[in-house]
N, C-alpha and C positions, 0 to 999 in steps of 0.2 A: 273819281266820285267825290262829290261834297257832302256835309253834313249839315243839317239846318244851321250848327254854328258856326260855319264856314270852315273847319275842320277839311282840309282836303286827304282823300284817304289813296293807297296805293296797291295795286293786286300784287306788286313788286314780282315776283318770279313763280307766283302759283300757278300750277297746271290748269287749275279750274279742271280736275278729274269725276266725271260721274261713272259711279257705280253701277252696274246694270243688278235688276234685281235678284238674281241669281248667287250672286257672289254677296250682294245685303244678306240673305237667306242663311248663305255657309257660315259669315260673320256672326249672326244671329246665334246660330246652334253653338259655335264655339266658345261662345260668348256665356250662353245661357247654360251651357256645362259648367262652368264656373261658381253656378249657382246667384249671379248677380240678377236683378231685374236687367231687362235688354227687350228695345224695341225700334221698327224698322221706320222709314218716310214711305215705306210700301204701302199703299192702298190698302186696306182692308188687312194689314200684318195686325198678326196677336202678337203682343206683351209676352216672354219669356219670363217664368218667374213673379210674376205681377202680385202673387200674398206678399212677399218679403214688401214689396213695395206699396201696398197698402197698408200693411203693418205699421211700416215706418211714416206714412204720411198720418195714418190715428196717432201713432205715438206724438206726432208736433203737433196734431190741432190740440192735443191734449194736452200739450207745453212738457213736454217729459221728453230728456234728452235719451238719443238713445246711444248705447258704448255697443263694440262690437268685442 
């Protein structure tokens, strides 16, 4: 593959592995046990967690760093 600026790019040794949704889903839950925001490329998937991560997106339009 090329890049507009000639840049040639190389897949070198990736499986190229797709996920079936099922296993996106488990990912999800294990994920969002953790309490982080987490969300899927599934169609119509909800946001795990999604306050923490609106929180944090008013905290930056707000210009207010946020520490954890």
């Amino acid at each position: 593959m090329e890049a507009d600026n000639g840049t040639i790019f190389s897949k070198g040794d990736a499986s190229n592995i797709v996920l079936n949704d099922e296993t996106l889903l488990a990912i999800q839950e294990k994920v969002s046990e953790t309490g982080y925001p987490v969300m899927t490329t599934i169609i119509y998937g909800n946001m795990e967690n999604h306050e923490k991560a609106d929180h944090f997106l008013k905290q930056c339009m707000e210009g207010k760093t946020v520490h954890r």
